[in-house]
N, C-alpha and C positions, 0 to 999 in steps of 0.2 A: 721177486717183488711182492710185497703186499697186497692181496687182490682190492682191497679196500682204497688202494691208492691209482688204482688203473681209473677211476670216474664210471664205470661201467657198474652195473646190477651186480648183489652176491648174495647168491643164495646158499644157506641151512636150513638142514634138516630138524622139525621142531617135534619132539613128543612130550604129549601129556599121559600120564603113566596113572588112572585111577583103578579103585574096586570093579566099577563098572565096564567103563570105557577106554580104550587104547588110541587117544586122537592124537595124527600124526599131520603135518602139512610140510611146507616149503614157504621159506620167507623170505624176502630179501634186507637188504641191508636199511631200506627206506621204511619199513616196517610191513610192506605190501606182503598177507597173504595170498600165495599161488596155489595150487593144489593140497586137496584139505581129503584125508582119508580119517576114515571112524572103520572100530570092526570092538569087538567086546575083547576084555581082557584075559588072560588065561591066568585067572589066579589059581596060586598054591605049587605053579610049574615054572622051577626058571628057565629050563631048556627050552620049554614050548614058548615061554616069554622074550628070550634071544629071538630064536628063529621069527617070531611074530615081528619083532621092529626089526630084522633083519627082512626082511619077505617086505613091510611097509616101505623101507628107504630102500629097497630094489623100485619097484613100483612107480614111489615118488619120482626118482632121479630117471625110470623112462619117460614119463612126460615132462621133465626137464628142459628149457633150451639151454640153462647153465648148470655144469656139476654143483652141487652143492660142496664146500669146503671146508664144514664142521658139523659137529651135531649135539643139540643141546638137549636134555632131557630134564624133563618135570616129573618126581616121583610122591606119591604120599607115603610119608614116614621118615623115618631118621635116617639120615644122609649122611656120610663122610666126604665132602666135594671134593678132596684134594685125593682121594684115593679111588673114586667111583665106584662105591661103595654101600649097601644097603642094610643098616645094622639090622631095623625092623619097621616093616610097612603090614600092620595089620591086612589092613584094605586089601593088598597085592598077593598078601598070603608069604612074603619072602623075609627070611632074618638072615642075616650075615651072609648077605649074595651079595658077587662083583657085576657091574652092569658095567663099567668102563674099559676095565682091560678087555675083554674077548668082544665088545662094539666094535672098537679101536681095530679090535686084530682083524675080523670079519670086514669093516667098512673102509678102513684106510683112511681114517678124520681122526680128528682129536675130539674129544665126549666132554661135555661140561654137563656133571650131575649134578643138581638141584632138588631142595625139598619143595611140592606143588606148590605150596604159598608164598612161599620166599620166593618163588616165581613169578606167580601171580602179582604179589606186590611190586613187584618192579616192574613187571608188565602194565599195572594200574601207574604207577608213578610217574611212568614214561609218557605215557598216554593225556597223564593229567599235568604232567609238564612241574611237577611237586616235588622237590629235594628235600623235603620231609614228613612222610607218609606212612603212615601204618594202617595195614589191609588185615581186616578182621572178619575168619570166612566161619559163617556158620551152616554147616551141613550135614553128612555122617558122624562127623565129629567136629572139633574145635581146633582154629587155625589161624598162628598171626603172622605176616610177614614185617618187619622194622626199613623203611630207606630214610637213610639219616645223612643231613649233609650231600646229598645226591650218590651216598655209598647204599649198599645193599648190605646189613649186616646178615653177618649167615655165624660169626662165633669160628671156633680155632678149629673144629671138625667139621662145619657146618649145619649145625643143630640150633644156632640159638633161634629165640622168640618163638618155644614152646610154648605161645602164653595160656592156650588152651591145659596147659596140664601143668599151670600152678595150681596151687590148693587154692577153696575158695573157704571149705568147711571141713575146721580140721576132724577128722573120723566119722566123713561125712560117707555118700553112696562110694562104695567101692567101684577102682576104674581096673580094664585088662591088664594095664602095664601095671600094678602092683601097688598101687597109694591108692586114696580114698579122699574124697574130695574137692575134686577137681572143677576146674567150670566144666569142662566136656560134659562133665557126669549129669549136671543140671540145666544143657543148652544143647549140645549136640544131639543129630537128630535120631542115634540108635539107642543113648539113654534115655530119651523123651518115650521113645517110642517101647520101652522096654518097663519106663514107669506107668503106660498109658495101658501097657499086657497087665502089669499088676494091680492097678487100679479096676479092669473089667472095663475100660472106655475103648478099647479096640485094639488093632495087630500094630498102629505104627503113630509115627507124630501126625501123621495126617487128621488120621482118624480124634487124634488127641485135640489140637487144633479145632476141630470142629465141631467136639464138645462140649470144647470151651466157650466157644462162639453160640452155641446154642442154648447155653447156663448152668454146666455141668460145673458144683461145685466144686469136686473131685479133681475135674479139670485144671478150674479156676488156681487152683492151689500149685500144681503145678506148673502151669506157664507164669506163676507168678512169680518162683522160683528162676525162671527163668529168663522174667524182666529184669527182676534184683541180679541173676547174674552179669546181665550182658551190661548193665550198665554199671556196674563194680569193674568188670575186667575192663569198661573203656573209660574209666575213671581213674585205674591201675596204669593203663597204655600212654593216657597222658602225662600220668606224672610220672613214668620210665623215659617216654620220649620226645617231648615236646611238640607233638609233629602236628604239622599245616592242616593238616586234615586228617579222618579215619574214613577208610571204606569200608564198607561191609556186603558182604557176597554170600553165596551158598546158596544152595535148597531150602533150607531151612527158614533160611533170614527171606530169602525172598518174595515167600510165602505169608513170611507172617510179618509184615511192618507195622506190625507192634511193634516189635523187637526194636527198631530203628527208631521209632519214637522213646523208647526205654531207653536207648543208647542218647539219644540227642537228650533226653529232657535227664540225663545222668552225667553229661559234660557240660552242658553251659555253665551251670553255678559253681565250675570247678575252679578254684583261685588260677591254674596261671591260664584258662580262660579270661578271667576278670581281671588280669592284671595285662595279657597283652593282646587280648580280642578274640574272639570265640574261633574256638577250634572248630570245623565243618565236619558233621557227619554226614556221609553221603552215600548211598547207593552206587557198589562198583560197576562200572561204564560196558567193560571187555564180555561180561555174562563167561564163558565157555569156552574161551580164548584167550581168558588169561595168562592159564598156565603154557599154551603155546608159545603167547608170543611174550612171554619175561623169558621161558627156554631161547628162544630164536635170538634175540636181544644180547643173551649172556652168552652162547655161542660164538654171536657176530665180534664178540668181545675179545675172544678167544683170538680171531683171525685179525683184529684191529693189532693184538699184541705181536703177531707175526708165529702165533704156535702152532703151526703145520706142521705135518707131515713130509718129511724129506721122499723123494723118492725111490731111496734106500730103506725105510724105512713101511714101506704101504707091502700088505699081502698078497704073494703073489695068485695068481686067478685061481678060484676053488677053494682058495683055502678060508678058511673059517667057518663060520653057522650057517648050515643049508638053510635055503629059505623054509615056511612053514608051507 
């Protein structure tokens, strides 16, 4: 039987898979987070990356009172979802790594991989109750998720709504993946913070930020670049998607609403604003738990379709990735 169908509580296992942080928790099917673990991430190592969300979801599942029945993960970078697959996650340090099969084979659940935003946005979607939403995160880099129709667009590998890494300026600052460009190049917060080292304003956006605030004209120039971008890409978002609203998240954005005032005063005067009522740009609700609870959400998914693990099918004790 579908545990979804018993009326009782079901709990997955949720991670959020960043540069920094490894935040894992327990959710149930009502969206209630249960037990919530943080521990840093081991970039650049995928065995030590195994063992780590294997060692978390041992953890989890003892203060459990229900097994958990799936497990969903939030990863940054390129995603293949149908084959839990990690082409390339700067952030993470991993290119052409499997995170789904050897989960799968160590936890005995079925894995729904996910890119962090396309998480997130459905995370925000769900929350804000929006069947068409597009979540636009500004942080380390640049990041949009699409829910269209109350679908989650993720594209036929699960990559779509890179919109960070369309060009914005063709042979403009060059980006790591290989084009030049990009909005990242001129929003995100380690190109901010990299144009902020070559300008002599300081080590990071912070620092840039606050030069600018202070009347550094140097400054001035570049967050200016970086109003014109954000409110170009969500002038782009709208007339790709139509959607109900844009959130916007990150470190980046959050610190500086400017940014969000660029974005708002760069979509109202946009014709299908004007023609069927302004699109809302808002501030995303979840902060830090986005990418959680969209993983939790798309897991619970998982188990709504009946895609369990037979008990022929689960590993037997010992086997798979020692914990870390």
């Amino acid at each position: 039987m579908n545990p979804h169908e018993r009326g009782t509580p079901v709990n997955v296992l949720a991670f959020d898979i960043g540069g920094t942080n490894l935040r894992s928790a327990l959710v149930d099917d009502g969206g209630r987070l249960g037990a919530r673990r943080d521990r840093p991430t081991p970039v650049g190592n995928l065995p030590a990356l195994l063992a780590a969300i294997v060692a978390e979801a041992h953890a989890l599942q003892a203060d459990a009172d229900r097994s958990p029945v799936a497990l969903g993960i939030a990863i940054a970078g390129y995603t293949d979802t149908h084959r839990g697959l990690v082409y390339a996650s700067p952030a993470v340090g991993l290119r052409d790594a499997s995170l789904g099969a050897p989960l799968r084979d160590a936890l005995g659940l079925p894995v729904r991989l996910v890119n962090d935003v396309n998480a997130a946005a459905w995370g925000e979607a769900r929350v804000a109750g929006s069947a068409d939403l597009v979540a636009l995160f500004i942080g380390t880099g640049v990041g949009t998720g699409f829910v269209s129709s109350g679908t989650l667009v993720e594209g036929h590998h699960g990559m779509a709504a890179e919109g960070g890494h369309v060009i914005w300026r063709e042979g403009g600052l060059p980006c790591p993946l290989g084009h030049a460009g990009c909005y990242e190049m001129y929003l995100g917060g380690n190109a901010l913070g990299e144009r902020a080292r070559q300008a002599g304003l300081g080590a990071d956006a912070h620092a840039l930020v606050a030069a600018w605030r202070a009347g550094s004209g140097a400054a001035a120039a570049i967050m200016r670049d970086a109003q014109d971008a954000v409110g170009s890409l969500c002038r782009l978002l709208v007339t790709l998607m139509d959607p109900e609203r844009i959130v916007i998240a990150g470190g980046v954005a959050s610190r500086t609403p400017e940014l969000l005032a660029a974005a708002r005063a760069a979509v109202s005067p946009h014709p299908l604003s004007a023609a069927a009522g302004a699109v809302r740009v808002d501030p995303a609700t979840l902060g830090d738990r986005a990418g959680l609870m969209g993983a939790a959400w798309l897991a619970h998914a998982l188990v709504a379709k009946g895609m369990l693990p037979r008990d022929s099918e689960l590993p037997p004790k010992g086997h798979g990735i020692p914990p870390a």
